[in-house]
C-alpha positions as CSV (number, residue, x, y, z in Angstrom):
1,X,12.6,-4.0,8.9
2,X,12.2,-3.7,5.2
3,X,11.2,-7.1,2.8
4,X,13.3,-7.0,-0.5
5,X,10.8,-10.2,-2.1
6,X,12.0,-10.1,-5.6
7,X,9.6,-13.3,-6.8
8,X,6.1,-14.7,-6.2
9,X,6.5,-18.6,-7.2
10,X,3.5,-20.9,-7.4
11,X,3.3,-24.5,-8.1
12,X,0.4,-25.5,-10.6
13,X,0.4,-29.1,-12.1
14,X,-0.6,-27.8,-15.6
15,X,2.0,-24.9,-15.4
16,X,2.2,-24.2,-18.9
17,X,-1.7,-24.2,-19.2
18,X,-1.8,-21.4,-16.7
19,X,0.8,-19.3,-18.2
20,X,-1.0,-19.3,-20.9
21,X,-4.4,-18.4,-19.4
22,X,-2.6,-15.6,-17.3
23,X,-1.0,-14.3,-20.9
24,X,-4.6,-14.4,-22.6
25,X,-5.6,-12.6,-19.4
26,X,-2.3,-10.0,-19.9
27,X,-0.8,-11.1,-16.6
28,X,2.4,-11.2,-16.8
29,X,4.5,-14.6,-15.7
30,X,7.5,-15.8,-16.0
31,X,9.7,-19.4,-15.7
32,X,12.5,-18.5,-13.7
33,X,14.1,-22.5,-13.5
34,X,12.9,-24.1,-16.2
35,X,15.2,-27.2,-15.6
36,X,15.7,-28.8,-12.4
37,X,19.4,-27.4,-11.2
38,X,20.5,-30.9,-11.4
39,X,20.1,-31.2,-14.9
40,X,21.9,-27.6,-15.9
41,X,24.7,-26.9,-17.9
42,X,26.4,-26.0,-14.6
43,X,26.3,-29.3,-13.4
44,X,26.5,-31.0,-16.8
45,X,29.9,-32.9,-15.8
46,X,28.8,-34.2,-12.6
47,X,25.6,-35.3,-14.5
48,X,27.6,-37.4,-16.9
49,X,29.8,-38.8,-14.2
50,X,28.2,-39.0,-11.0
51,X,24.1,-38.4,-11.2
52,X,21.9,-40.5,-12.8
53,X,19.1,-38.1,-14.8
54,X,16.1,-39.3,-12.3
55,X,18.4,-39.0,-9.1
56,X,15.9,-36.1,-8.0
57,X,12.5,-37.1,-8.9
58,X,10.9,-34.1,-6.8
59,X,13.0,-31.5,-7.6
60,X,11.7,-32.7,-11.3
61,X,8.2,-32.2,-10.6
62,X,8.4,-29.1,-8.9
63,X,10.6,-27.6,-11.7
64,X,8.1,-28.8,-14.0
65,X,5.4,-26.8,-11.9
66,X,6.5,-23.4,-11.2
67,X,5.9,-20.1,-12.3
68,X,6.4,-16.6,-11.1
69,X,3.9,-14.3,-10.6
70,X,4.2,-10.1,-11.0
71,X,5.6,-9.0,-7.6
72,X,6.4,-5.3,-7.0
73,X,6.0,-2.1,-5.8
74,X,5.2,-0.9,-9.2
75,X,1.9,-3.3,-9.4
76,X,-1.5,-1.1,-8.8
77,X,-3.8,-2.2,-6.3
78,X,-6.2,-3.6,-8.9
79,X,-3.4,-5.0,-10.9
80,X,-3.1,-7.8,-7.6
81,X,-6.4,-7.9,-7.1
82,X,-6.9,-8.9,-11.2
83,X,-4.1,-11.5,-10.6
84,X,-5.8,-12.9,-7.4
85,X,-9.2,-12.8,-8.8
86,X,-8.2,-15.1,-12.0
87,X,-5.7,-17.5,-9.9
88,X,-9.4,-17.9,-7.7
89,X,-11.6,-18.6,-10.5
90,X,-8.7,-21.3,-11.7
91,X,-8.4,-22.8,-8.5
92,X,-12.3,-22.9,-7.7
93,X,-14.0,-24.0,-11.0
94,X,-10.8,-26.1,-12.4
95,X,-11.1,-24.2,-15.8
96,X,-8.0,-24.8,-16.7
């Protein structure tokens, strides 16, 4: 059987902080839902008509808190093993 993963998604409470520490760090990240799906422009008519804007509290946050990590065959070895090493530090001295 063959795995096709296409994204790594993590859930940070100061998202935008570690973007940016990953960026100074030249890791690569991206935002891949910005918005809750509730609150897109694809469901921008049921919004106005049939969803209060704090319907889905959770999906909220969690939107709020993601971020995608590199994921591919084309990341070296020590490419993951930079990402993990700085995601650790993060995690176990809060320096973020």
């Amino acid at each position: 059987m063959r795995w096709s993963w296409h994204l790594f998604v993590v859930s940070y409470p100061q998202r935008d902080k570690l973007k940016c520490y990953l960026n100074s760090a030249e890791v690569s990240t991206l935002i891949h839902y910005p918005i809750a799906p509730h609150l897109s422009d694809a469901y921008a008519e049921e919004l106005v008509t049939n969803w209060q804007i704090n319907s889905y509290p959770i999906t909220q946050t969690i939107s709020s808190q993601i971020l995608s990590l590199p994921i591919g065959p084309h990341l070296h070895k020590t490419e993951v093993q930079k990402v993990v090493k700085i995601l650790l530090e993060v995690f176990k001295y809060d320096i973020i």
